[in-house]
Each structure stands twice: as C-alpha cells, then as structure tokens.
N, C-alpha and C positions, 0 to 999 in steps of 0.2 A: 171186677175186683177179686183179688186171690180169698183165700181162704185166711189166709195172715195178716190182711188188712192192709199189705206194703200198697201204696198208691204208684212205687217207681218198678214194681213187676205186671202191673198190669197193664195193658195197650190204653195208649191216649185215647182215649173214645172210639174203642175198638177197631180203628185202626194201625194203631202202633207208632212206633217214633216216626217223625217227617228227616225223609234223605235230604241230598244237594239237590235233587231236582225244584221238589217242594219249597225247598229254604230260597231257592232262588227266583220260583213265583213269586213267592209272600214277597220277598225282596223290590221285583219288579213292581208289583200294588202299591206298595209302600211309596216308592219312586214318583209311581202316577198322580199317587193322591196326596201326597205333598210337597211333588215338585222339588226340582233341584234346590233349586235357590232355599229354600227353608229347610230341607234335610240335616246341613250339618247344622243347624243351629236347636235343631230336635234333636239330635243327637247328645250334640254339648250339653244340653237340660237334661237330657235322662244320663247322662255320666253324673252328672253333679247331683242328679237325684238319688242317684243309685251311692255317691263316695258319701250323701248325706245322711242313708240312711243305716250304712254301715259304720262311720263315726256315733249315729244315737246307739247302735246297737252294742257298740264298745263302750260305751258309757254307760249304760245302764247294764253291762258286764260287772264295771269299776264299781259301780254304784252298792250292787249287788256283793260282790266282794266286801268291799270295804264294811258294809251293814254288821254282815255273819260275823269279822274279824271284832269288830266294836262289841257286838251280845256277849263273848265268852269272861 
C-alpha cells in the first residue's frame, strides 16, 4: 500500500496487474471448470447481474437527489 492510501497504485498482491498471458490462463480454468455448455449462461447471469446492480445504483443516485431537492 502507497503512502496515500490509493489501492489502484499499488500492486495486486505484490505482484502487479495480470497481462494476456495470465487473463487467458484464468480464462482457460474457467472453461474447465464450468464447461462449455454452461458458460454462456454464467455469463448472461453476471451481465444481468452486473445491468441489476447498476440500475439499484442509479436509483438510489435518483433517490438521493430527489431527498436534498425536497429539504431546502
């Protein structure tokens, strides 16, 4: 950890960002241990998980707006 506390200057667990070599091991693991066949449909759940939890997060943006606007 830096002295500034940033967590994106300092190495992932002292060894630093993972290249294309790495990205495409983990890739491979991934492959093995969940098999083609069930891939894309992990996939499709972490897209939908991932657009779900960006819609809660725009909402309770709205939410948050709208509060402050109502107080004054």
């Amino acid at each position: 950890m830096t002295t500034n506390g940033s967590i994106l200057e300092s190495p992932l667990l002292g060894f630093g960002m993972p290249g294309i070599q790495e990205l495409l091991i983990i890739a491979f693991i991934v492959l093995l241990l969940f098999g083609g066949a069930k891939l894309p449909s992990l996939m499709r759940n972490m897209g939908r998980s991932v657009t779900e939890f960006k819609k809660g997060m725009t909402n309770q943006d709205e939410e948050e707006g709208s509060g402050e606007q109502g107080e004054g």
